[in-house]
DOGU-232963 format. One record per residue (C-alpha): residue in three letters; x, y, z. Coordinates in pm, 1 decimal. Example, Ala and Ser with C-alpha at 12.3 -4.5 7.8 and 13.67 -1.06 7.14 Angstrom:
<residuo ALA | xx 1230.0 | yy -450.0 | zz 780.0>
<residuo SER | xx 1367.0 | yy -106.0 | zz 714.0>
//
This chain:
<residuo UNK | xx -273.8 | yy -4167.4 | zz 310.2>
<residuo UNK | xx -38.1 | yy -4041.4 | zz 30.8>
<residuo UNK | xx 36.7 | yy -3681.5 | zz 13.5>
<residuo UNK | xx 89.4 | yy -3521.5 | zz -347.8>
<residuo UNK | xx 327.3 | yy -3370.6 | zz -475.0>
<residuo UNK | xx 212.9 | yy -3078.9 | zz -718.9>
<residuo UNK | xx 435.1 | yy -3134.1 | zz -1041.8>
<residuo UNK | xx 653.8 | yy -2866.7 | zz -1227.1>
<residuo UNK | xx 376.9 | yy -2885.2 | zz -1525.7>
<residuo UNK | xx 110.1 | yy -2769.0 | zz -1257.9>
<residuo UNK | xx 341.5 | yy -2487.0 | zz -1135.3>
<residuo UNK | xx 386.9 | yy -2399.6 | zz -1489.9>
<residuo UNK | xx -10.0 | yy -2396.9 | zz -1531.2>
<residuo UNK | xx -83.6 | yy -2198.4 | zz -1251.7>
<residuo UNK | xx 209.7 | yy -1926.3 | zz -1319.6>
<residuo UNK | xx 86.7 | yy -1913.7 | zz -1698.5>
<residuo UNK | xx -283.1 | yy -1798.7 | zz -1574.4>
<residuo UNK | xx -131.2 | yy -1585.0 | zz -1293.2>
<residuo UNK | xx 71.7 | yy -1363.6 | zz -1581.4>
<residuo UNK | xx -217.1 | yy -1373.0 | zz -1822.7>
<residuo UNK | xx -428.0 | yy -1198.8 | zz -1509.1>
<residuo UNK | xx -150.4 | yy -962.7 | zz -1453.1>
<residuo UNK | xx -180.6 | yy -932.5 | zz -1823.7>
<residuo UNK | xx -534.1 | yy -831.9 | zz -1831.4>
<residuo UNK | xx -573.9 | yy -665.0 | zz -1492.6>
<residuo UNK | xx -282.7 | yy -422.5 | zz -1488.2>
<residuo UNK | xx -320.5 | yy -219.7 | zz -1780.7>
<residuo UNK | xx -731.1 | yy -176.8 | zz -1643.1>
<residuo UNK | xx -587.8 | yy -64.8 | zz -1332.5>
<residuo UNK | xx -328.7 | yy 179.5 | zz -1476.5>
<residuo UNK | xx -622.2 | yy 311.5 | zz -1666.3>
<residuo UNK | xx -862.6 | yy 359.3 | zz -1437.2>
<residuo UNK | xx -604.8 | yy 540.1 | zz -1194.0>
<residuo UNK | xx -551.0 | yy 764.7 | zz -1503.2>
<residuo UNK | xx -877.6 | yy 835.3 | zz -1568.7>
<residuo UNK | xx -935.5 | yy 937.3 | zz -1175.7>
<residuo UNK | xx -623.0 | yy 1155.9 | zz -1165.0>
<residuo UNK | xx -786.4 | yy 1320.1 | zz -1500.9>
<residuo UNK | xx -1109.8 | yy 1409.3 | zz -1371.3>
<residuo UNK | xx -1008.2 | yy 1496.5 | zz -1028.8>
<residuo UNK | xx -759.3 | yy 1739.8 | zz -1183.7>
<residuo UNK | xx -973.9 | yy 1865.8 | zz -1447.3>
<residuo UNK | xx -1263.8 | yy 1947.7 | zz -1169.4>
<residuo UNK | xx -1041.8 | yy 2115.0 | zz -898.5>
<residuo UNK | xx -758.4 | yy 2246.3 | zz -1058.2>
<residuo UNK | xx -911.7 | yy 2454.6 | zz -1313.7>
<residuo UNK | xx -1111.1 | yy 2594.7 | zz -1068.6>
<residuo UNK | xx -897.3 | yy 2646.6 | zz -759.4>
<residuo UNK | xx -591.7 | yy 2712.3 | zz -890.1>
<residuo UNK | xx -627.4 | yy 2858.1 | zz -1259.1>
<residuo UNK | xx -410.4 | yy 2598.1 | zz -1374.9>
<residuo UNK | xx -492.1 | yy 2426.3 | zz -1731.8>
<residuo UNK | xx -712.7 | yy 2074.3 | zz -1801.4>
<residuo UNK | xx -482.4 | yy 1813.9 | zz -1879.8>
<residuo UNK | xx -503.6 | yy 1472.1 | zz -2096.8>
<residuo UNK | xx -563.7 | yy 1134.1 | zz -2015.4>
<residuo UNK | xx -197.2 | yy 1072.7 | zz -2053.2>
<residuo UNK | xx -112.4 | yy 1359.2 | zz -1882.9>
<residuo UNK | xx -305.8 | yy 1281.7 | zz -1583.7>
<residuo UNK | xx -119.4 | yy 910.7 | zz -1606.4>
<residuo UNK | xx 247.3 | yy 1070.8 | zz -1605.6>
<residuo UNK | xx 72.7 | yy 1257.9 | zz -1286.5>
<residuo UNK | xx 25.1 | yy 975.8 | zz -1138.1>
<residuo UNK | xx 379.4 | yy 770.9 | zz -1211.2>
<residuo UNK | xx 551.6 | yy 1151.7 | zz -1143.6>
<residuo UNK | xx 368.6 | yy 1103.5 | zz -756.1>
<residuo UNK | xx 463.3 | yy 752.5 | zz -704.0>
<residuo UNK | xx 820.7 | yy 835.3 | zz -816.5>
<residuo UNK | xx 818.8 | yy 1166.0 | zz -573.8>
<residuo UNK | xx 621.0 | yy 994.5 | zz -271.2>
<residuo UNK | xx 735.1 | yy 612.1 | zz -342.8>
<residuo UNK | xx 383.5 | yy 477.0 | zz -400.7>
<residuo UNK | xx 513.2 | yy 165.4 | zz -539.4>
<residuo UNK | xx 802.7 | yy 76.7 | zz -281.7>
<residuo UNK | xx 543.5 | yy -36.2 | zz -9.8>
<residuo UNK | xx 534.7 | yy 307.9 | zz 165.0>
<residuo UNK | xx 210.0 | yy 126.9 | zz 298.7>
<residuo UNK | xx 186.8 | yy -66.2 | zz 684.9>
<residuo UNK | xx 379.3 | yy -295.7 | zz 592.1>
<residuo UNK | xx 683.5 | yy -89.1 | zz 474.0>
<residuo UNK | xx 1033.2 | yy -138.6 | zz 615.2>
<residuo UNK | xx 959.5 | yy 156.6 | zz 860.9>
<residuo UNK | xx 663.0 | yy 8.1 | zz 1022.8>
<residuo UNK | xx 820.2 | yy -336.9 | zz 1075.9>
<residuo UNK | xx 1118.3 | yy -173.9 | zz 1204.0>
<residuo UNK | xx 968.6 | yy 15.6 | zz 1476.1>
<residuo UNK | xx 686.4 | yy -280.0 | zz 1550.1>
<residuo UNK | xx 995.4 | yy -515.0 | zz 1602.2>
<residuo UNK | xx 1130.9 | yy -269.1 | zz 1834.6>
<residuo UNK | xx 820.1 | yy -221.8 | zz 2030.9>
<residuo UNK | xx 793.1 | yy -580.2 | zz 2066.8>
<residuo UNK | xx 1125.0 | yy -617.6 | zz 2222.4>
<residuo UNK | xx 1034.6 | yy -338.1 | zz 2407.2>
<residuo UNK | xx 773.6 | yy -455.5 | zz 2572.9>
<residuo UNK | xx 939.9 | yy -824.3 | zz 2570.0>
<residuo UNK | xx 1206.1 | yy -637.8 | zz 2824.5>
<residuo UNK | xx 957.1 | yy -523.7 | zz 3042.6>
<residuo UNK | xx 846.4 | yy -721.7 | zz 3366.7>
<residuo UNK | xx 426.6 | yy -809.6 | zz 3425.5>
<residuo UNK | xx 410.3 | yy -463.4 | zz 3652.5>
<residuo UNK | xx 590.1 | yy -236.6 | zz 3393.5>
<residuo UNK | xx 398.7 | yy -369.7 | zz 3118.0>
<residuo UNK | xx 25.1 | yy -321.2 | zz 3350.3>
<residuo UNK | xx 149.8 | yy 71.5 | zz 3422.9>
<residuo UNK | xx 216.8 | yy 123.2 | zz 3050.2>
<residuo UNK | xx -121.1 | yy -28.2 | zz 2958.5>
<residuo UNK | xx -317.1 | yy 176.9 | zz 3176.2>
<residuo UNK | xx -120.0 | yy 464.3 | zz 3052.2>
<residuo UNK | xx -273.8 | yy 388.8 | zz 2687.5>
<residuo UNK | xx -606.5 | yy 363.0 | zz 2852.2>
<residuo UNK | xx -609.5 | yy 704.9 | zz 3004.8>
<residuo UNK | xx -422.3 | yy 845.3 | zz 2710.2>
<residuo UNK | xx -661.4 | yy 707.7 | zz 2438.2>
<residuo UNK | xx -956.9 | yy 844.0 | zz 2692.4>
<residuo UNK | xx -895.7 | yy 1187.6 | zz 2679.5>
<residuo UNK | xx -812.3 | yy 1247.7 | zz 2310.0>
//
């Protein structure tokens, strides 16, 4: 039994397609996210607020205006810096603790997730 080795030619191949997806997929995505930020604005802001309708490019420097403001491209998301950090420390946490610590703050969650 021989085990293969992919080449760099196949690597090259593969990366080629990947960044001819990215290619193709990304600008559809950017547009379609700027076509929802247009018609969500242009149906409640008019209305709510009194504010104008804006353009599709408009509602697309919206959209890159939020993600610079609320970091939508950083990985704000679960698995963010923040979230590993204090998953890590739970896990040592709970690493520390001995079998009867670990029982009391289980049943703790029980009761707690019971009564909200």
């Amino acid at each position: 039994m021989s085990l293969e080795i992919p080449n760099s030619r196949s690597k090259t191949r593969k990366l080629v397609k990947i960044a001819m997806l990215a290619l193709i997929v990304m600008p559809l995505v950017l547009f379609l996210l700027g076509q929802i930020v247009l018609h969500l604005w242009n149906w409640l802001m008019p209305v709510l607020f009194h504010l104008p309708m804006i353009t599709f490019w408009q509602g697309l420097g919206l959209l890159v205006l939020s993600w610079m403001f609320f970091g939508g491209l950083r990985g704000s998301g679960p698995r963010s810096g923040y979230h590993r950090h204090w998953r890590r420390r739970l896990h040592e946490h709970w690493e520390e603790m001995s079998p009867e610590e670990r029982e009391k703050f289980s049943e703790w969650l029980r009761t707690r997730s019971q009564s909200s």
